[in-house]
Backbone as CSV, one residue per row, in Angstrom:
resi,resn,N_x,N_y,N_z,CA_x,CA_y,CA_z,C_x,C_y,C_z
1,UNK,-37.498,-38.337,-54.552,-37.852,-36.928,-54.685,-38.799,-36.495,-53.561
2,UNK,-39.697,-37.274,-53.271,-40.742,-36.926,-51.976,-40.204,-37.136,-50.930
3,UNK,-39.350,-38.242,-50.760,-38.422,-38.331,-49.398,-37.406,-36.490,-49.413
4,UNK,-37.053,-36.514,-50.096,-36.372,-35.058,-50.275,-36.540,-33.570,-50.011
5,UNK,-38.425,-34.062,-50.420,-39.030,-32.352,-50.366,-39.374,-32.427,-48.233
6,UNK,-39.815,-33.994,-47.990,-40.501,-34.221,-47.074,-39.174,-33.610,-46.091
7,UNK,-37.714,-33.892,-46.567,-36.541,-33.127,-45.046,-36.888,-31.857,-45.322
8,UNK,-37.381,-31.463,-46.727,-36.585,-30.030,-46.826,-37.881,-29.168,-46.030
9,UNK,-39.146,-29.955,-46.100,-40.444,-29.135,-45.348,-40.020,-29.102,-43.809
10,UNK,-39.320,-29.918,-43.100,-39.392,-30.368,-41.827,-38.864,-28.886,-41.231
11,UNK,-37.808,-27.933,-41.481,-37.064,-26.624,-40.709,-38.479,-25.863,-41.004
12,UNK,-39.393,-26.091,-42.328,-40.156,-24.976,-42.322,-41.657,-25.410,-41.142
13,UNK,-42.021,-26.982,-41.039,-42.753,-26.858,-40.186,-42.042,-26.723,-38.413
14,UNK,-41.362,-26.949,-38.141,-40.210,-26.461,-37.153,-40.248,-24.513,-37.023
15,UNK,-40.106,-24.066,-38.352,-39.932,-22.629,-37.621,-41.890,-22.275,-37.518
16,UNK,-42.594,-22.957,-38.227,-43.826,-22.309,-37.587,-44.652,-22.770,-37.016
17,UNK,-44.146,-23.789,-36.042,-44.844,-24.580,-33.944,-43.834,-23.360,-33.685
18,UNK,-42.787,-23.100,-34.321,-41.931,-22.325,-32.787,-42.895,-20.998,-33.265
19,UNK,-42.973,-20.470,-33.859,-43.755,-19.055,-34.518,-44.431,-18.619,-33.896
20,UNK,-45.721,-19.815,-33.407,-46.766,-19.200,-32.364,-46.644,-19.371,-31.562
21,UNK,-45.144,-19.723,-30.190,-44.823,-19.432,-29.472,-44.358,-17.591,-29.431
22,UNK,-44.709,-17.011,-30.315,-43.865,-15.219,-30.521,-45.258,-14.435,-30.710
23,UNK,-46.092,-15.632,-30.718,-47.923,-14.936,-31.166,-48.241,-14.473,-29.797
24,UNK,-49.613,-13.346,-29.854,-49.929,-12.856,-28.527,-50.681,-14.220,-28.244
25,UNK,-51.444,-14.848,-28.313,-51.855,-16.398,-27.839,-50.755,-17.167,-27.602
26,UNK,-49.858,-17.412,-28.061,-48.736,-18.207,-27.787,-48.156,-17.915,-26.467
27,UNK,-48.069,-16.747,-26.151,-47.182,-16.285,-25.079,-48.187,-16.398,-23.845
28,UNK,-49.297,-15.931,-24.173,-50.411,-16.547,-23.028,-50.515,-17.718,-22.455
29,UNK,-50.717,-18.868,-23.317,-50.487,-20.115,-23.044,-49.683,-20.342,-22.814
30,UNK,-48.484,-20.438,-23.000,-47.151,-20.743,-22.135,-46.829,-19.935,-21.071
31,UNK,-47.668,-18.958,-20.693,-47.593,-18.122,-18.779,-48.646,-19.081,-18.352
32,UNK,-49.642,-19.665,-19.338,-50.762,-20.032,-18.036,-50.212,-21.467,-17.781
33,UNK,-49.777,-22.148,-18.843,-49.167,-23.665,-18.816,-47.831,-23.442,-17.860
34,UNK,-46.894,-22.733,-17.470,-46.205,-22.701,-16.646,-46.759,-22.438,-15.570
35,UNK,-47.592,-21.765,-15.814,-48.339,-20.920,-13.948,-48.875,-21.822,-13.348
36,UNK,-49.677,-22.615,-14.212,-50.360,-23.637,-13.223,-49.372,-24.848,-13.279
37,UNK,-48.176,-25.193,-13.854,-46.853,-26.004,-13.008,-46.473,-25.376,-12.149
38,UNK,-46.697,-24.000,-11.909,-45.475,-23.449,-10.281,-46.660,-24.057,-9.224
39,UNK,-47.765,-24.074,-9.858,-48.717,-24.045,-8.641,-48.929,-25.336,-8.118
40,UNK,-48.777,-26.689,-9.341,-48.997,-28.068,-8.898,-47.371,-28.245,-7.616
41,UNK,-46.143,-27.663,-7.808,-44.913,-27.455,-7.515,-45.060,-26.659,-6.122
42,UNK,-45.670,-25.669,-6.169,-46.146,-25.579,-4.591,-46.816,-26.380,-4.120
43,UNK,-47.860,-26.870,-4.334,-48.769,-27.578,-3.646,-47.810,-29.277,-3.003
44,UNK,-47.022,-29.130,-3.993,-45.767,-30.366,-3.309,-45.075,-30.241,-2.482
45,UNK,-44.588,-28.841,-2.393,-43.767,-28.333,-1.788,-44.300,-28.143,-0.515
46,UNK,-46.035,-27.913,-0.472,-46.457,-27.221,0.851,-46.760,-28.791,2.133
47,UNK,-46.934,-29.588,0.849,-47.156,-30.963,1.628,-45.860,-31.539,2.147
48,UNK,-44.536,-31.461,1.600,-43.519,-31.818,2.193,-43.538,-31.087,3.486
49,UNK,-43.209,-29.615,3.316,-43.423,-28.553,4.329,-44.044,-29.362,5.611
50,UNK,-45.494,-29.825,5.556,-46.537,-29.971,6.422,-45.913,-30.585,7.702
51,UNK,-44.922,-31.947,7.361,-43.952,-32.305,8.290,-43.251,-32.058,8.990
52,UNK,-42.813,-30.565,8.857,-42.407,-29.508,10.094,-42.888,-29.779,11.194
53,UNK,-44.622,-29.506,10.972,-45.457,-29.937,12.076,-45.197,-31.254,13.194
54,UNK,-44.430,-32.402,12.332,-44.548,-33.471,13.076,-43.391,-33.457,13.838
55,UNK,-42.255,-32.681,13.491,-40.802,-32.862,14.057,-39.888,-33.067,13.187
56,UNK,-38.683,-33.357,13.730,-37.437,-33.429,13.312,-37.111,-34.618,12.154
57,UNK,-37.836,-35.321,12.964,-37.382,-36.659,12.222,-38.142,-36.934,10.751
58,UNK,-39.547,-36.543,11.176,-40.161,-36.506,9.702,-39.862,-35.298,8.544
59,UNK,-39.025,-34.492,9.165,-39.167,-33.584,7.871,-37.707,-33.646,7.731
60,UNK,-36.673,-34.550,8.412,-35.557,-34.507,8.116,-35.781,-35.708,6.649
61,UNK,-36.170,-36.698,7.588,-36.650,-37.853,6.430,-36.965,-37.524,5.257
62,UNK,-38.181,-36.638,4.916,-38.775,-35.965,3.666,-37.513,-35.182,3.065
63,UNK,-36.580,-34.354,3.720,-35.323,-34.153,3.040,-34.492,-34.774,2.369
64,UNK,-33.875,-35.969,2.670,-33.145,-36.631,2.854,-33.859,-37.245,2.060
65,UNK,-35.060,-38.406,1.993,-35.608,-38.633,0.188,-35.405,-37.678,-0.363
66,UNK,-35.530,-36.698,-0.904,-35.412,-36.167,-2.203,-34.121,-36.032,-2.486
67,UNK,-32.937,-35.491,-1.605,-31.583,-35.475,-1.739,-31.350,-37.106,-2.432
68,UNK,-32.095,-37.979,-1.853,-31.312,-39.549,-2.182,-31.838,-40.027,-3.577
69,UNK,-32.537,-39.128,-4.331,-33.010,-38.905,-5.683,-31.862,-38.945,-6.764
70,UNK,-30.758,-38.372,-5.967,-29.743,-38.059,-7.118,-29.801,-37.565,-8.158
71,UNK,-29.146,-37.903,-9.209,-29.092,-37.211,-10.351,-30.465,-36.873,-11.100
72,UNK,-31.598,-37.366,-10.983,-32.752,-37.281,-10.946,-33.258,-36.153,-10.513
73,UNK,-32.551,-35.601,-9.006,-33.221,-34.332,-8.599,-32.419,-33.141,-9.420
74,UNK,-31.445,-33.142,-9.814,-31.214,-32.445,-10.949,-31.735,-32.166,-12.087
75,UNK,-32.317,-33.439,-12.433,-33.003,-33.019,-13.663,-34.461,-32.301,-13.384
76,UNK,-34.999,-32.983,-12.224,-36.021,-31.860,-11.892,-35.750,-30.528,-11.486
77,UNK,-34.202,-30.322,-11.128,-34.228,-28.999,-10.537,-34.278,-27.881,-11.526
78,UNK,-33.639,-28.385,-12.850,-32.940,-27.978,-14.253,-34.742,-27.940,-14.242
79,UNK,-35.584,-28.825,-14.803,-36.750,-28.665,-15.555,-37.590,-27.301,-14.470
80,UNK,-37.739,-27.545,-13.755,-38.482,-26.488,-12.758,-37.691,-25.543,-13.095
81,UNK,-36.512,-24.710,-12.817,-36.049,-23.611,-13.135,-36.247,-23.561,-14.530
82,UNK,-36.520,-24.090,-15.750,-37.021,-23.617,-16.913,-38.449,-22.906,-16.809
83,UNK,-39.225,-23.857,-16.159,-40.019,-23.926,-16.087,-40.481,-22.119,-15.490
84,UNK,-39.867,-21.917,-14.071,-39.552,-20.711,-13.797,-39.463,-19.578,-14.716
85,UNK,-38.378,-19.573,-15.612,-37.203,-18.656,-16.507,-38.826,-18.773,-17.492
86,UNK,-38.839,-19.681,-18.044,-39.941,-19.408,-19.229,-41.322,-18.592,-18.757
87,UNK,-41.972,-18.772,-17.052,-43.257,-18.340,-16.919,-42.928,-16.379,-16.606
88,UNK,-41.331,-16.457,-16.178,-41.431,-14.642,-15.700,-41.429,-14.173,-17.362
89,UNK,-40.103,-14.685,-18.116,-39.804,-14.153,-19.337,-41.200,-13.848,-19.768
90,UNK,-42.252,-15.238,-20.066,-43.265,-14.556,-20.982,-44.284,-13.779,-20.461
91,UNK,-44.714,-13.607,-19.092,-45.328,-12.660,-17.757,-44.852,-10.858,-18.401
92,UNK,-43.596,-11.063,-18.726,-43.064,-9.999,-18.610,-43.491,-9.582,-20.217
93,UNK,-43.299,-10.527,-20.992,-43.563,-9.765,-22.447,-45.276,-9.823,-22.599
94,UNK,-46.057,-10.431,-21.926,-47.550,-10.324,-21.966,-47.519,-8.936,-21.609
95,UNK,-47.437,-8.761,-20.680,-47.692,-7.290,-19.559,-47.029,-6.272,-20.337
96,UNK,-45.755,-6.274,-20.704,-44.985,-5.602,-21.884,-46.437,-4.838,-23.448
97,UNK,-46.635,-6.396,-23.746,-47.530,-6.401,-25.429,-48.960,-5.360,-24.845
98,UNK,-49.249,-5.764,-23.498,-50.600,-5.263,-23.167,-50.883,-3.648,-23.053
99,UNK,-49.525,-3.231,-22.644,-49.489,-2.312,-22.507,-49.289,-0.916,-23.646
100,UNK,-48.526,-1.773,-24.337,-48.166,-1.372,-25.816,-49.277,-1.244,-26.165
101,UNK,-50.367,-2.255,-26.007,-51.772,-2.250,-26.858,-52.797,-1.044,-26.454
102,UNK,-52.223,-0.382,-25.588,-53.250,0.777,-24.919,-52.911,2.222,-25.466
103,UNK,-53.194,2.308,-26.815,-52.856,3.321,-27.758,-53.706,4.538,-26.554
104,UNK,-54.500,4.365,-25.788,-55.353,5.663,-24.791,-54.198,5.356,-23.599
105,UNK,-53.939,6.781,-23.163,-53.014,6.735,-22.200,-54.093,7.463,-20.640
106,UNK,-55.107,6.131,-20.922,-55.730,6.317,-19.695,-55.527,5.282,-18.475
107,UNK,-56.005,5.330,-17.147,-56.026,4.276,-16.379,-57.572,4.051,-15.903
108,UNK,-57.465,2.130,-15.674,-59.193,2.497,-15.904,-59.154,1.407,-14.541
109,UNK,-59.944,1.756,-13.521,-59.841,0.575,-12.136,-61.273,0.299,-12.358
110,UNK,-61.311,-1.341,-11.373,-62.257,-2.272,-11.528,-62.753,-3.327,-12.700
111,UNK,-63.671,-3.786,-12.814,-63.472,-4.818,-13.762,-63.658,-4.349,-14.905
112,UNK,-63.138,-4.763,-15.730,-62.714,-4.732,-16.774,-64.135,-4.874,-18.212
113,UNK,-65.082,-5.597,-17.492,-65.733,-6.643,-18.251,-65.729,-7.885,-18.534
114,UNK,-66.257,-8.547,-19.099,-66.236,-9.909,-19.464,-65.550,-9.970,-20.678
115,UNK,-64.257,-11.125,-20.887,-63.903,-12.147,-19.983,-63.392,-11.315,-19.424
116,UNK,-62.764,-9.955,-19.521,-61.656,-9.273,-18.633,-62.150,-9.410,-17.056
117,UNK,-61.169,-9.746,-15.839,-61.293,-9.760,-14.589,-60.809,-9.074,-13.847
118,UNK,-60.649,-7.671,-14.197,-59.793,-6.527,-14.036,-59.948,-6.099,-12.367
119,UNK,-58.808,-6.709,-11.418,-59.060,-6.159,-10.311,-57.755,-5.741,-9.474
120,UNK,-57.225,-5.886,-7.921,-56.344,-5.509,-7.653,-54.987,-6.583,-7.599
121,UNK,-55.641,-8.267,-7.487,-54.890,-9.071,-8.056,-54.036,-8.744,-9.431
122,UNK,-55.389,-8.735,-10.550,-54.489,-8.517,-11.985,-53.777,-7.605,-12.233
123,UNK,-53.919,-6.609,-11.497,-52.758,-5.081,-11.646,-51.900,-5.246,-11.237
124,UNK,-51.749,-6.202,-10.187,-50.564,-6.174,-9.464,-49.536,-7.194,-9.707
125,UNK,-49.898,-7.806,-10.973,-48.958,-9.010,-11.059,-48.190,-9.380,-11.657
126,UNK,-47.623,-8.674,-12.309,-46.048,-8.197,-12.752,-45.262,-7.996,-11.104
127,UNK,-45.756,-7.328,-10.499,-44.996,-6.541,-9.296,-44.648,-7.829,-8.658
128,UNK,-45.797,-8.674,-7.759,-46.065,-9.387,-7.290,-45.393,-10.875,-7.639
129,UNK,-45.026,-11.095,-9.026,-44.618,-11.906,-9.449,-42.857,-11.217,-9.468
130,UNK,-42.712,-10.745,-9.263,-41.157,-9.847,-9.373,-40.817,-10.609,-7.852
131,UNK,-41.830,-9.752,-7.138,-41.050,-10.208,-5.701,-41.405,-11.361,-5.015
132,UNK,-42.046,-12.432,-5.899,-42.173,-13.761,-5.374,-40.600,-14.442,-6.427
133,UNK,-40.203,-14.115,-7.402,-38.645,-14.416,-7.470,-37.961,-14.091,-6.984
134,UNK,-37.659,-12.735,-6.277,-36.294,-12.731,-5.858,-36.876,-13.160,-4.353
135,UNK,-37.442,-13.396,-4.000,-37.843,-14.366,-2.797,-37.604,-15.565,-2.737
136,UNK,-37.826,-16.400,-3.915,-37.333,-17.407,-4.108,-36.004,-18.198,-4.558
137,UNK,-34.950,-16.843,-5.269,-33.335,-16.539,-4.854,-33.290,-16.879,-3.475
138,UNK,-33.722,-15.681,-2.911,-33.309,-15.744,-1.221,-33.510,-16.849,-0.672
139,UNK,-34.603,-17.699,-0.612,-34.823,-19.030,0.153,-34.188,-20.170,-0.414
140,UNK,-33.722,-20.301,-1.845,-32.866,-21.252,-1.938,-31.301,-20.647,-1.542
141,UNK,-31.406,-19.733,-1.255,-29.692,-19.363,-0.853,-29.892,-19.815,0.464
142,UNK,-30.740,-19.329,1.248,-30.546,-20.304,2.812,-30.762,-21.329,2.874
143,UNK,-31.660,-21.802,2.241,-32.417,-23.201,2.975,-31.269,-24.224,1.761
144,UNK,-31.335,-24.701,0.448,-30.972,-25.531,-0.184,-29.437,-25.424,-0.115
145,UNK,-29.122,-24.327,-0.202,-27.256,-23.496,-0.187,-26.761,-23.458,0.884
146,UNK,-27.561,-23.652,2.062,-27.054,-23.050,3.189,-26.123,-24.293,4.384
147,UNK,-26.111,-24.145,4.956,-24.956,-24.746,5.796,-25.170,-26.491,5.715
148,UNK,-24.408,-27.412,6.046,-24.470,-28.447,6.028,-24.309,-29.168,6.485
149,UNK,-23.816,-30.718,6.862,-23.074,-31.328,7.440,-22.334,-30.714,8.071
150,UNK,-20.863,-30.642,7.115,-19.807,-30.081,6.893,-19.611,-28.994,7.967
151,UNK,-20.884,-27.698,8.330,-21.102,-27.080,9.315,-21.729,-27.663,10.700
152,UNK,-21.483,-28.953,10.636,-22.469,-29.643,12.390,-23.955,-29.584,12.045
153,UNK,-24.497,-29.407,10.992,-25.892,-29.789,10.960,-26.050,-31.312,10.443
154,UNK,-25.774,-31.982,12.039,-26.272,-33.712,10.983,-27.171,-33.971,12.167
155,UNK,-28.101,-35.002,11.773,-29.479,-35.601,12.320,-28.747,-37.079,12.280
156,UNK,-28.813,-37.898,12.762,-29.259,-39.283,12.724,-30.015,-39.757,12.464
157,UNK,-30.374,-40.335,11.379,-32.054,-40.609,10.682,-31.405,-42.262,10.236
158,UNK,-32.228,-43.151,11.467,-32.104,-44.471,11.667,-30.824,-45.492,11.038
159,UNK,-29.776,-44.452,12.064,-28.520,-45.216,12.050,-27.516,-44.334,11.006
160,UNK,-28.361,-43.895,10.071,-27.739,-42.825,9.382,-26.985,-41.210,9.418
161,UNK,-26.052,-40.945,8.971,-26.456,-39.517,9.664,-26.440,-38.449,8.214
162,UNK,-27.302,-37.840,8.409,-28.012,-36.997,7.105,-28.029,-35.438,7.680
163,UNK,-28.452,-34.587,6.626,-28.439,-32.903,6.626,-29.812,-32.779,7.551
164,UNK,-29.220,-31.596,8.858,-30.296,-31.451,9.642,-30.834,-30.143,9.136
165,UNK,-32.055,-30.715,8.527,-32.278,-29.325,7.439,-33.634,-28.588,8.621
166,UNK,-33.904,-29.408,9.424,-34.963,-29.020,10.384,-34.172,-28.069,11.550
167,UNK,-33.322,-28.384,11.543,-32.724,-27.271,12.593,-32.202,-25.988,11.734
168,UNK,-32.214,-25.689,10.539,-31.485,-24.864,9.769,-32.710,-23.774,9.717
169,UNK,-33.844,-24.928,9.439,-34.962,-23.778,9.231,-36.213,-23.514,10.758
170,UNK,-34.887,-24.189,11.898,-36.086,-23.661,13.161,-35.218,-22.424,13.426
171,UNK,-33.833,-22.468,13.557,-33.172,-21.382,13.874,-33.726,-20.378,12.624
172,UNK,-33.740,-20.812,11.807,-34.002,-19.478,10.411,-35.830,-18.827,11.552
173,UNK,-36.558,-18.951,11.488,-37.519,-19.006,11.774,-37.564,-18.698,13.074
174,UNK,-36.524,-18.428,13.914,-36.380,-17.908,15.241,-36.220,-16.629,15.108
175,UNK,-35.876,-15.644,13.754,-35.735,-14.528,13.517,-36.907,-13.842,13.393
176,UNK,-37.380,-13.083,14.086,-38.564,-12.515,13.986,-38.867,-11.889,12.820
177,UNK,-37.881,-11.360,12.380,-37.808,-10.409,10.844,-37.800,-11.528,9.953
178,UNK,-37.204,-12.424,9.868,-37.145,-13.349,8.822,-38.599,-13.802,9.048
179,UNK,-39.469,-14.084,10.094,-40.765,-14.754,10.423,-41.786,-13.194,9.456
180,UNK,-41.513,-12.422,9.674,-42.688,-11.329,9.221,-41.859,-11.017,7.460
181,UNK,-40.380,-10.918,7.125,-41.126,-11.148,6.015,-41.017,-11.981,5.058
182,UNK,-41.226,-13.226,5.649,-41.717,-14.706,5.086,-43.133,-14.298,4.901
183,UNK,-43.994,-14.357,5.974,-45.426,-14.171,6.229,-45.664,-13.315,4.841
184,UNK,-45.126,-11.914,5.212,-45.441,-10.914,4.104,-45.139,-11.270,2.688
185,UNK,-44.259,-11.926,2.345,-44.419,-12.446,1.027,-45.266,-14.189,0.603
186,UNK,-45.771,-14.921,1.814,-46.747,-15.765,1.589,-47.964,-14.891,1.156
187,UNK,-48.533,-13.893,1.480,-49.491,-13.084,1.288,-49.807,-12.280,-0.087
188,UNK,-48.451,-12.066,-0.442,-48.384,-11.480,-2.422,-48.626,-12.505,-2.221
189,UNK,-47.915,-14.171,-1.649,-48.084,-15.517,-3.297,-49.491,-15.598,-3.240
190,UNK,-50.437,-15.343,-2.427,-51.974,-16.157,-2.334,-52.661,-14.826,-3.676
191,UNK,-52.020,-13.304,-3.400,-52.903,-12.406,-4.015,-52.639,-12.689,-5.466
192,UNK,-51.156,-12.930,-5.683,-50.315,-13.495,-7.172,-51.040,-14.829,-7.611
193,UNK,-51.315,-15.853,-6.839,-52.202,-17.502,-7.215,-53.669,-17.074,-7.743
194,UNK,-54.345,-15.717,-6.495,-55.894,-15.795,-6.552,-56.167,-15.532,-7.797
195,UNK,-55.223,-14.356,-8.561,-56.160,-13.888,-10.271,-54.994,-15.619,-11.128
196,UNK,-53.997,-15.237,-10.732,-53.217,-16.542,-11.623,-53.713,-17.762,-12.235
197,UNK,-54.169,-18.395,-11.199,-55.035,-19.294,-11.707,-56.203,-19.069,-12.594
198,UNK,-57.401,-18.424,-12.499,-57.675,-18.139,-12.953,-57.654,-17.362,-14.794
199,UNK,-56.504,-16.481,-14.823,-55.632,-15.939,-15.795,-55.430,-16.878,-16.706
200,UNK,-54.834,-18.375,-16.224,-54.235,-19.170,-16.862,-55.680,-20.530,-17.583
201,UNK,-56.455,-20.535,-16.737,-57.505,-21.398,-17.374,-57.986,-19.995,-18.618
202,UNK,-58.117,-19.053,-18.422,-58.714,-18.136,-19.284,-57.997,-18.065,-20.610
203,UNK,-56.557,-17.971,-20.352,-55.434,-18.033,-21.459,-55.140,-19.438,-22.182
204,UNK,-55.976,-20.353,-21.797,-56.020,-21.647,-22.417,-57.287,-21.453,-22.894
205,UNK,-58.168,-20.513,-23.134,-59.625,-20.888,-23.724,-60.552,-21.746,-23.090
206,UNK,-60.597,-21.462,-21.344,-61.917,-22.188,-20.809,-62.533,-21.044,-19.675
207,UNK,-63.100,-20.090,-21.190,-64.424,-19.061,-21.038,-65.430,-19.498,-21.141
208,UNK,-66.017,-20.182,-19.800,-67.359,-20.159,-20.256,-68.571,-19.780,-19.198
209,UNK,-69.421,-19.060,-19.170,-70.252,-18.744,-17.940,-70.562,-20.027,-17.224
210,UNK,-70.663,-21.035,-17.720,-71.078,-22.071,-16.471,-69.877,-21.908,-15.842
211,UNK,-68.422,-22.748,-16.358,-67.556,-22.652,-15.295,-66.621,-21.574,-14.766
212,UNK,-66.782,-20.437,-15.475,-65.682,-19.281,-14.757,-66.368,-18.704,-13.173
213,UNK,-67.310,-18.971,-12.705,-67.135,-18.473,-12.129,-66.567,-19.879,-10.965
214,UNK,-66.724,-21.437,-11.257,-66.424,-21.988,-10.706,-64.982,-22.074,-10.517
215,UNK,-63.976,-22.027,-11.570,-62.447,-21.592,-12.114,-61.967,-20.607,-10.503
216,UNK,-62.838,-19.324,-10.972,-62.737,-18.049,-9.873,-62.805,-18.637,-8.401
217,UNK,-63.705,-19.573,-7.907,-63.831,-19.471,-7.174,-62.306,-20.598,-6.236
218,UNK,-62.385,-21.529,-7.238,-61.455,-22.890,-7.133,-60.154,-21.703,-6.641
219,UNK,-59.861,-20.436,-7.537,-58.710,-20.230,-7.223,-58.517,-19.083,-6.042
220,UNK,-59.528,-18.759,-5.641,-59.527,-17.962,-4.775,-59.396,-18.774,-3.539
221,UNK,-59.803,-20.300,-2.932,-59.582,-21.535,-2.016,-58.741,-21.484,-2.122
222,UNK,-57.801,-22.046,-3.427,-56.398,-22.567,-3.586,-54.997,-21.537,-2.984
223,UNK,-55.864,-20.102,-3.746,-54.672,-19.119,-2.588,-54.660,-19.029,-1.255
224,UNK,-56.236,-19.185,-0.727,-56.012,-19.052,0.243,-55.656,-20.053,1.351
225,UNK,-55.552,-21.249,0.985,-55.295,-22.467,1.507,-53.519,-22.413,1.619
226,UNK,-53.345,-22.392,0.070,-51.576,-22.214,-0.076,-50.766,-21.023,0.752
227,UNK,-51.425,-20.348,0.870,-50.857,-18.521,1.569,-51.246,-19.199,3.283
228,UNK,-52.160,-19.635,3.474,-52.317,-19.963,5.014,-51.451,-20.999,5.263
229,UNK,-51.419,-22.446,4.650,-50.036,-22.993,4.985,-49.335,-22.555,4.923
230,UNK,-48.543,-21.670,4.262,-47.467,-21.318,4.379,-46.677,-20.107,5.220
231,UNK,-48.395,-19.435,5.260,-48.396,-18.075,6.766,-48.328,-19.159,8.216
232,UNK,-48.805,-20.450,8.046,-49.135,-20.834,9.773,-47.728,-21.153,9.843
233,UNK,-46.842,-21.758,8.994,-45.571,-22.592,9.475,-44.793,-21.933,10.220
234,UNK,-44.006,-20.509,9.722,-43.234,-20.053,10.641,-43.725,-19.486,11.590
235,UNK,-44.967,-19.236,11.447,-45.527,-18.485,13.349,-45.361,-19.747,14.212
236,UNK,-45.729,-20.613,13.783,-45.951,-22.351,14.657,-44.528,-22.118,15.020
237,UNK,-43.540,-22.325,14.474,-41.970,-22.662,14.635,-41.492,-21.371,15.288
238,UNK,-42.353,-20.120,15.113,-41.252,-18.779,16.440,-42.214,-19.171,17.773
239,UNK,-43.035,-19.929,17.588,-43.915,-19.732,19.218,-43.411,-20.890,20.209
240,UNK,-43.555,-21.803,18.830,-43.883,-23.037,20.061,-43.056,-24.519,19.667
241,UNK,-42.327,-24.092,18.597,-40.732,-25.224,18.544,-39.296,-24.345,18.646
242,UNK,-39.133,-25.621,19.904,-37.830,-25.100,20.694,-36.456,-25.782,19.774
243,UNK,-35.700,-24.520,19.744,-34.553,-25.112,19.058,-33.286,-25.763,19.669
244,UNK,-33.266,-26.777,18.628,-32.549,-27.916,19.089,-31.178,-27.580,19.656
245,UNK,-30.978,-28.384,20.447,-29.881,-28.765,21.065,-28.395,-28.844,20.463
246,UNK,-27.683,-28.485,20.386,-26.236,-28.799,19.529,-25.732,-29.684,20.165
């Protein structure tokens, strides 16, 4: 009989863990718990990147591991695009609920108060977060989608011959327009990271005057570190790497 009641409780504790995922706390924590995965996910991304710097061979190499991941990099690709899909979806119904919540149909600029951090970051990040996705459509349509072997992009990488993904993205990067607005959207991601981070330690419940302003400050470095790697790369690659040879 207790083995019995104990299945029949299990759908009801099941529908209410999923429940306060639909709570206004629920939906917070799962933007800030995704936000700060896009951000550990850049910071990987910016260090692979860094190898541009060294040449062909090292950032063909750094390609070419992760491709030789196999079915593995699928499953990370699958988990990261959740990961993605879950942080806009609930971005969008936070910003959605918040707004709903403003029974005064006033607009109010500057801070907000405490904890509120009401500035031109946090206003803007619905927008900002809009056009750091379909930015990130666009760059996996060239760079991951884009030409291959199959098209004459192969490297020789020690005896091997592998995807010359370094020539795909020096020619990409020879486009001046493609160079300015790369730049211009590294610049939303640092203004989108600077309140983000932040946002997301806050939406996990770590308010506290000793460390917020340390939180604030950690993430205001972190954008601007992440937005400058990623502003220096393609100026480096339109000035002063010559594109390769066919």
């Amino acid at each position: 009989m207790q083995q019995a009641d104990k299945q029949m409780s299990r759908p009801g504790v099941l529908s209410a863990v999923l429940s306060i995922f639909n709570t206004s706390v629920g939906r917070k924590v799962i933007t800030g718990l995704t936000g700060l995965g896009l951000v550990v996910f850049i910071l990987g991304h910016l260090a692979g990147n860094l190898s541009l710097f060294i040449g062909a061979e090292a950032f063909n190499a750094y390609a070419h591991k992760l491709e030789s991941l196999g079915p593995l990099l699928y499953v990370i690709e699958i988990g990261l695009l959740a990961v993605f899909v879950f942080h806009i979806v609930y971005a969008i119904a936070v910003t959605s609920q918040n707004k709903a919540a403003r029974k005064a149909g006033y607009v109010q600029h500057g801070d907000a108060g405490k904890p509120s951090q009401k500035n031109l970051s946090s206003q803007t990040m619905i927008y900002t977060g809009l056009i750091l996705a379909v930015f990130i459509v666009v760059h996996v349509v060239m760079f991951k989608f884009g030409p291959g072997m199959g098209s004459g992009y192969a490297y020789e990488l020690h005896g091997e011959q592998v995807r010359d993904l370094h020539r795909l993205v020096v020619e990409s990067f020879k486009n001046i327009w493609i160079v300015l607005g790369y730049c211009a959207v590294m610049l939303l991601m640092g203004v989108h990271i600077r309140h983000g981070f932040w946002s997301a330690f806050q939406s996990l419940g770590a308010y506290h005057p000793r460390y917020t302003r340390l939180i604030q400050s950690a993430g205001v470095l972190l954008a601007a570190a992440l937005a400058l790697g990623f502003f220096v790369l393609p100026i480096y690659i339109y000035l002063f790497v010559e594109l390769p040879t066919v």
